[in-house]
Backbone as CSV, one residue per row, in Angstrom:
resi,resn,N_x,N_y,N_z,CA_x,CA_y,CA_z,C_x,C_y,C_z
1,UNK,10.467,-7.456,-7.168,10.251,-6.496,-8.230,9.607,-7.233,-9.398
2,UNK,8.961,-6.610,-9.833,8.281,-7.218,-11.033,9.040,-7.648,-12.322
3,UNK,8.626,-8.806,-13.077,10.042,-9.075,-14.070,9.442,-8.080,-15.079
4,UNK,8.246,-7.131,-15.020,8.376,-6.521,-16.466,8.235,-5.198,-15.745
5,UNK,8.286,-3.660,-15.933,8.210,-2.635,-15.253,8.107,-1.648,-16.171
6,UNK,6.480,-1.759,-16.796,6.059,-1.060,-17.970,4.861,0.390,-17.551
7,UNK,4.464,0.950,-18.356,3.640,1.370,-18.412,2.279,1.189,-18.685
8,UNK,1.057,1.156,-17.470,0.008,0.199,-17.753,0.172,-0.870,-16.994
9,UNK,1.005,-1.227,-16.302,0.923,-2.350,-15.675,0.944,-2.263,-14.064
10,UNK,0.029,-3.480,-14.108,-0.910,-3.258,-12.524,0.050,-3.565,-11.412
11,UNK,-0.206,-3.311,-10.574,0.563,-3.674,-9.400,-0.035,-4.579,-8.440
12,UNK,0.456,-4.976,-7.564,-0.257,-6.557,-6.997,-1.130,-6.150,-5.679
13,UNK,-2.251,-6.407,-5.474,-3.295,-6.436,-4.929,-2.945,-6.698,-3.833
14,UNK,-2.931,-5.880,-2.448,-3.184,-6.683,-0.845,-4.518,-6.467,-0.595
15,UNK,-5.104,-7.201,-0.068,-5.826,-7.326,0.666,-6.691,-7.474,2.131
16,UNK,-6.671,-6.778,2.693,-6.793,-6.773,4.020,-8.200,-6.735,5.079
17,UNK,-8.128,-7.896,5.789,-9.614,-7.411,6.507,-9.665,-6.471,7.859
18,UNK,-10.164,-5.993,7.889,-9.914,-4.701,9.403,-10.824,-5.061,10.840
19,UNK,-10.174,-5.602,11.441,-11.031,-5.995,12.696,-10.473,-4.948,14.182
20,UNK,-11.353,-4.621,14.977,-10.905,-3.737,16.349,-9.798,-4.633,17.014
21,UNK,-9.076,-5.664,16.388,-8.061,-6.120,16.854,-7.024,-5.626,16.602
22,UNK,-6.620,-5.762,15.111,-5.751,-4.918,14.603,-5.799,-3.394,14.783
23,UNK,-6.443,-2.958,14.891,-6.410,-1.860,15.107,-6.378,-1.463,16.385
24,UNK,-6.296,-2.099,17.341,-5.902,-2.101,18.973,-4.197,-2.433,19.328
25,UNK,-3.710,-3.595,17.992,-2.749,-3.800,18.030,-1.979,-2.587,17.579
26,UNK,-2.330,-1.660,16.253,-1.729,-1.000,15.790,-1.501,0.055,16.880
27,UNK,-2.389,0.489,17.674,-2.608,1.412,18.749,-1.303,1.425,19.648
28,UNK,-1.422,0.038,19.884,-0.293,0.128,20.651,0.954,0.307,20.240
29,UNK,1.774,-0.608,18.804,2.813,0.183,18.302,3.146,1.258,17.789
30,UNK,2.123,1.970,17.538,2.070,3.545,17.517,2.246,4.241,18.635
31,UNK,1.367,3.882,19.653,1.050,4.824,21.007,0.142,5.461,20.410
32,UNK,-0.641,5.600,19.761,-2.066,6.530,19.364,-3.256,6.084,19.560
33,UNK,-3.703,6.805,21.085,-4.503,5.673,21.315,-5.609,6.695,21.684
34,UNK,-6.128,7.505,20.864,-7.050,8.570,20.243,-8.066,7.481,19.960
35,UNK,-9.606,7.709,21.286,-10.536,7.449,21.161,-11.245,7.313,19.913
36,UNK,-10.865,7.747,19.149,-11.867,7.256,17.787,-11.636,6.120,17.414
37,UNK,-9.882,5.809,17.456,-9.779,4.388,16.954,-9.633,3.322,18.148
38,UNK,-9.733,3.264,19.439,-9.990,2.686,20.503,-11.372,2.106,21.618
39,UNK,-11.848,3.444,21.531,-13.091,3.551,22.391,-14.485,3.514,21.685
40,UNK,-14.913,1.856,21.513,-16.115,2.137,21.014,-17.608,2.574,21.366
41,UNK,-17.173,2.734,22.946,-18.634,3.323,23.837,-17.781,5.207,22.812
42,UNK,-16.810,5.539,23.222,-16.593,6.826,22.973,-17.152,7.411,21.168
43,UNK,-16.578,6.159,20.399,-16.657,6.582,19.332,-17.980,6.455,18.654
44,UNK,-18.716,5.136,19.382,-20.177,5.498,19.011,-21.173,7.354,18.953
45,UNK,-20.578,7.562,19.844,-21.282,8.927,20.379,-20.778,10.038,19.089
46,UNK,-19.555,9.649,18.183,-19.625,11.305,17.630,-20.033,10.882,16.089
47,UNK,-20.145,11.878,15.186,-20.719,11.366,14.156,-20.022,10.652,12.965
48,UNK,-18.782,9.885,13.426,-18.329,8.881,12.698,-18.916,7.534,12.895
49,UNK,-19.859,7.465,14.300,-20.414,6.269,14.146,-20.221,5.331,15.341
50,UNK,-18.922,5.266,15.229,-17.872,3.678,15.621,-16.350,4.227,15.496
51,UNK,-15.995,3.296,15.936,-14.348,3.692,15.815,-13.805,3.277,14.116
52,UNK,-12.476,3.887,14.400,-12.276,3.589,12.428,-10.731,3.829,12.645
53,UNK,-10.200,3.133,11.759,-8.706,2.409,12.248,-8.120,3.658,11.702
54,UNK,-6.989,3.683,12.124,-5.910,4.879,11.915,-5.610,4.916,10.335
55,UNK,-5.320,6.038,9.785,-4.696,6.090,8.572,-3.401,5.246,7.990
56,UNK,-2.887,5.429,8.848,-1.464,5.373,9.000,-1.215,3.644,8.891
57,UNK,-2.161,2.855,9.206,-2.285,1.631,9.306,-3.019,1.206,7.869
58,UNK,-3.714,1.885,7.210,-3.983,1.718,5.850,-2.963,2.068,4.558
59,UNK,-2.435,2.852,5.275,-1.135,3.960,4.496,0.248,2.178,4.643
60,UNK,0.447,1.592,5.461,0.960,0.301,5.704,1.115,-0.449,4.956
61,UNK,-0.541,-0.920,4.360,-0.980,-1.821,3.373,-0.522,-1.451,2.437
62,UNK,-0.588,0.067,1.486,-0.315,0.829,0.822,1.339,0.044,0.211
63,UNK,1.866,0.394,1.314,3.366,0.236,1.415,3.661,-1.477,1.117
64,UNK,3.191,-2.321,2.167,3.166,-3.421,1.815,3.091,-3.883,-0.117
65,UNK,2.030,-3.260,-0.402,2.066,-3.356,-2.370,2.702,-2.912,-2.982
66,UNK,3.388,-1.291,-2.550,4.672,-1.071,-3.007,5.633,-1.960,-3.379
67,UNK,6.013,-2.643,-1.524,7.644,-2.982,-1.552,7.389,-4.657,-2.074
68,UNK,5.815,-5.190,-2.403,5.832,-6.396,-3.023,6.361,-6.124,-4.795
69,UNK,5.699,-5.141,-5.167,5.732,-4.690,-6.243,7.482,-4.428,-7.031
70,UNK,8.000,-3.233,-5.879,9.399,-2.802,-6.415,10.082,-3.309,-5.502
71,UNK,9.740,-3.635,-4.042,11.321,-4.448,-3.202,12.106,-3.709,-2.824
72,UNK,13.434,-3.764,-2.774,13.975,-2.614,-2.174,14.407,-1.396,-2.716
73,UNK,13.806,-1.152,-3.939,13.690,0.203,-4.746,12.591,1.073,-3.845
74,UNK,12.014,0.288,-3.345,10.590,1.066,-2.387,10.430,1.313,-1.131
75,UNK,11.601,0.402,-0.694,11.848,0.335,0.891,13.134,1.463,1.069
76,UNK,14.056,1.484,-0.049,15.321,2.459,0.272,14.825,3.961,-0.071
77,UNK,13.555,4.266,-0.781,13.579,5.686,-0.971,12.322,5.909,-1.867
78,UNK,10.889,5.289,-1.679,9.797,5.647,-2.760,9.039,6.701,-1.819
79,UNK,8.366,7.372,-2.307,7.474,8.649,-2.215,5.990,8.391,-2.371
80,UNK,5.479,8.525,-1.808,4.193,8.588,-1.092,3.307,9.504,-1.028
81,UNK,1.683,9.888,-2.286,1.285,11.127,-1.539,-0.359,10.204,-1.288
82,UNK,-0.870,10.717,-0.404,-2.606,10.276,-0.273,-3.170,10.972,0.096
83,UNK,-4.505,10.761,-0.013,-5.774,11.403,0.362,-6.563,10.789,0.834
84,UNK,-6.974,10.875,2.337,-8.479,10.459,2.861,-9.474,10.186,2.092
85,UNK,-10.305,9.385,1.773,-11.334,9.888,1.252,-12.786,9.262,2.164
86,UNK,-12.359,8.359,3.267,-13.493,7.830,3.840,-12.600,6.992,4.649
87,UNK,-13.412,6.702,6.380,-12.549,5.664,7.066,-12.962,4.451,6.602
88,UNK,-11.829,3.852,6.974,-11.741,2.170,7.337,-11.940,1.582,8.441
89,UNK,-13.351,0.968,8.421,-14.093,0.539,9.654,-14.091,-0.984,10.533
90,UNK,-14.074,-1.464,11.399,-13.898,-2.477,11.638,-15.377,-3.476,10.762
91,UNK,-14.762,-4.594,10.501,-15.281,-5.428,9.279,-15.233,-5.104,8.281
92,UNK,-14.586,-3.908,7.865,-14.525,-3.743,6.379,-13.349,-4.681,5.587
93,UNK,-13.528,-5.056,4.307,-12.422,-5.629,3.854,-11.838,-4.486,2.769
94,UNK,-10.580,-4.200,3.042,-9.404,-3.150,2.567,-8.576,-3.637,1.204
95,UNK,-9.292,-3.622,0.100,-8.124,-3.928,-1.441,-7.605,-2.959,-1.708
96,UNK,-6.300,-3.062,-1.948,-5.048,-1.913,-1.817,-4.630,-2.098,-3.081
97,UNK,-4.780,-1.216,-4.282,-4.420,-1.887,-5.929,-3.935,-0.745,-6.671
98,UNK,-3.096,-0.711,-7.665,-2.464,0.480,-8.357,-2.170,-0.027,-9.555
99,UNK,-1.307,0.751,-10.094,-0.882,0.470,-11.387,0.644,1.595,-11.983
100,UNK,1.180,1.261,-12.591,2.238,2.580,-13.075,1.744,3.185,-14.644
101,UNK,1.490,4.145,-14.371,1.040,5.679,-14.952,2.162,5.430,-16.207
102,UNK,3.567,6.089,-15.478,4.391,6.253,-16.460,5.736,6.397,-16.371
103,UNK,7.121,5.626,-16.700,8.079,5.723,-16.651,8.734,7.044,-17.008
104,UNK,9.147,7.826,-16.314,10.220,8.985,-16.511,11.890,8.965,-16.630
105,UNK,12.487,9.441,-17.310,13.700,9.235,-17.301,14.511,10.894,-16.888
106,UNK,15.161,10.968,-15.422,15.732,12.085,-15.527,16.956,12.006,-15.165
107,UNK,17.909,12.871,-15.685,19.294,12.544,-15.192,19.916,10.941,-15.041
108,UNK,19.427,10.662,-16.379,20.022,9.216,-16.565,19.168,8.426,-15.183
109,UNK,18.554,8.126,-14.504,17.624,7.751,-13.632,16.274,7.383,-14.010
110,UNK,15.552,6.322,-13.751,14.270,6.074,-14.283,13.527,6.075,-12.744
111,UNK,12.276,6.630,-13.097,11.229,6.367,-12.219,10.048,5.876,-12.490
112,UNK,9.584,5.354,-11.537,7.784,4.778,-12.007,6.854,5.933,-11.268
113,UNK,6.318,6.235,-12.021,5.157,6.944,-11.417,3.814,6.105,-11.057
114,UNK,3.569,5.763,-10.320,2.266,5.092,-10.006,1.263,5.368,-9.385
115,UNK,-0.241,5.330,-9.743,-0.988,5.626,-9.093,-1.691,4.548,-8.135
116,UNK,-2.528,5.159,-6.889,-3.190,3.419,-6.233,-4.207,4.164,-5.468
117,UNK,-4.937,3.146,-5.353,-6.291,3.249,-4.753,-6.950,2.430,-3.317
118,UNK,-7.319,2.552,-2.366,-7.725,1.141,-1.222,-9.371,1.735,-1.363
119,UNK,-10.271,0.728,-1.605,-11.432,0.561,-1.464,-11.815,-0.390,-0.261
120,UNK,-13.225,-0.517,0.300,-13.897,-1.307,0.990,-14.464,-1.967,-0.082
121,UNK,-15.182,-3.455,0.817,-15.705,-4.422,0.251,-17.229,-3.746,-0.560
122,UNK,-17.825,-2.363,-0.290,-18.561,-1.704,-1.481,-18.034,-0.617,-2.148
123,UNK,-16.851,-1.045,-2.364,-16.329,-0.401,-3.691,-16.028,0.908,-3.660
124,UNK,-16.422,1.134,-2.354,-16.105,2.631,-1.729,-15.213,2.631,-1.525
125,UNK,-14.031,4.282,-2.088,-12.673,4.773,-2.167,-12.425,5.401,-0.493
126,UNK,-11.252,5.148,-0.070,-11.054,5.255,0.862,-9.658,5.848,0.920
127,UNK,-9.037,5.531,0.233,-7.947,6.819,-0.135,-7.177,6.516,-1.480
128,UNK,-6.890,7.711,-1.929,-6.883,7.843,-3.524,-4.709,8.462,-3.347
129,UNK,-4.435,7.928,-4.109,-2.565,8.761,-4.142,-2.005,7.859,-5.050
130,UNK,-0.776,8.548,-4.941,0.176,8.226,-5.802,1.807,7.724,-5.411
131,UNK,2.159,7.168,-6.162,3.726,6.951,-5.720,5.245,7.311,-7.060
132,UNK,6.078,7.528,-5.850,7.438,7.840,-7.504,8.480,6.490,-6.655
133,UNK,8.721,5.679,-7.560,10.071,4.799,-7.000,10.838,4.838,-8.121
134,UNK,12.258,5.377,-7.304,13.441,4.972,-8.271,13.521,3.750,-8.501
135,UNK,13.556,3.469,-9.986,14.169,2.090,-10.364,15.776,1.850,-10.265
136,UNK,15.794,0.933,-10.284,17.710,0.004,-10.519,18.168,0.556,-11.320
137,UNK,19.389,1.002,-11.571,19.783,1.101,-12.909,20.467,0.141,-13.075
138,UNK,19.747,-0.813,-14.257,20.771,-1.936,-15.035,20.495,-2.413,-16.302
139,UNK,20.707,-3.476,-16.948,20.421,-3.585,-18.192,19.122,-4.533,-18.772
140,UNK,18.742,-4.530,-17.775,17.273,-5.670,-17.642,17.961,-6.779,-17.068
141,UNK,18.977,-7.848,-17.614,19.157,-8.883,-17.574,18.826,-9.247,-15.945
142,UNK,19.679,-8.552,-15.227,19.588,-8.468,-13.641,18.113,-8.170,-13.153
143,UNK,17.682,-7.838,-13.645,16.232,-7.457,-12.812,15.479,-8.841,-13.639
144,UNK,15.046,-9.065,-14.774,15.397,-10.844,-15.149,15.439,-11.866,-14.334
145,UNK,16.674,-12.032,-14.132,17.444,-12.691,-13.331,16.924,-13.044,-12.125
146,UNK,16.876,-11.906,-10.953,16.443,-11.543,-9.700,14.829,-12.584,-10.073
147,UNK,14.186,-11.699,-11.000,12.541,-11.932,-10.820,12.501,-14.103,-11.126
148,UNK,13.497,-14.534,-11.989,13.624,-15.739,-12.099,13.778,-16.633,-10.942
149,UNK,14.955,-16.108,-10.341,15.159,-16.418,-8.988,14.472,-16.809,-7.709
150,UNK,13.226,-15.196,-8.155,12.413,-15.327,-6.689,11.626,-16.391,-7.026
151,UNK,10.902,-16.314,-8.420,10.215,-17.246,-9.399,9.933,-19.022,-9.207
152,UNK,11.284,-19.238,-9.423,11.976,-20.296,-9.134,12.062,-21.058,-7.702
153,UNK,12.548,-19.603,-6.779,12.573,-20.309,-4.934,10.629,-20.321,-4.815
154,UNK,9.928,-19.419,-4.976,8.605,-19.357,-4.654,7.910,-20.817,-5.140
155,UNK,8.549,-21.274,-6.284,7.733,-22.542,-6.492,8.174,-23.787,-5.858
156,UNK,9.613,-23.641,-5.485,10.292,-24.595,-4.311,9.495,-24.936,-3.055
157,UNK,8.922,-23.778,-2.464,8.900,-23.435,-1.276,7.389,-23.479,-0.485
């Protein structure tokens, strides 16, 4: 989790490159093995081109920046909305980047509202959404603490 959890503040960048490997791999732990993202004699032929990796495997990355971001505030219960806006093609490189919008407070409960974005290596949007994660409730010191901690082992290690 981040040691500061403001408004305006960015969230941490994955980065990902997309090769017909991964996306053969993903195939298989899915079981979705829908010619567009498999068959590149098949997928040449319709007018996407080529094959183009599953959503759901970009939607991943997505998640991955989340739960780097909030940890297990994001893994026990954050919310998720997106939008297509273009596939993710093999050789493309995938930056997955956001930021939080705006802290809400309801029923004694805080949330982050955040927005995020994954582009290709030309800057082209590829899906546009948003996220809500409950925060901790505590008094900072602990979330502090925690971020010192990881802080601290990460430079050990």
């Amino acid at each position: 989790m981040p040691n500061e959890i403001c408004e305006g503040k960015s969230l941490p960048q994955v980065v990902k490159h997309i090769t017909q490997e991964k996306i053969n791999l993903y195939a298989e732990a899915s079981g979705d093995f829908n010619p567009i993202h498999v068959d590149e004699s098949f997928a040449a032929g319709t007018p996407l081109g080529g094959t183009i990796a599953h959503g759901m495997l970009i939607l991943a990355y997505v998640s991955e920046m989340m739960a780097l971001a909030f940890g297990q505030s994001w893994l026990s219960g954050g919310r998720l909305s997106a939008r297509f806006k273009a596939p993710a093609r093999p050789g493309d490189t995938v930056t997955v980047g956001g930021k939080i919008d705006s802290i809400e407070y309801k029923n004694g409960i805080s949330y982050a509202n955040c927005s995020l974005e994954c582009c290709n290596q030309k800057d082209e949007i590829i899906v546009l959404g948003g996220a809500v994660v409950k925060l901790p409730s505590s008094n900072g010191k602990r979330q502090k603490l925690m971020w010192l901690t990881i802080h601290i082992s990460s430079k050990i290690h």
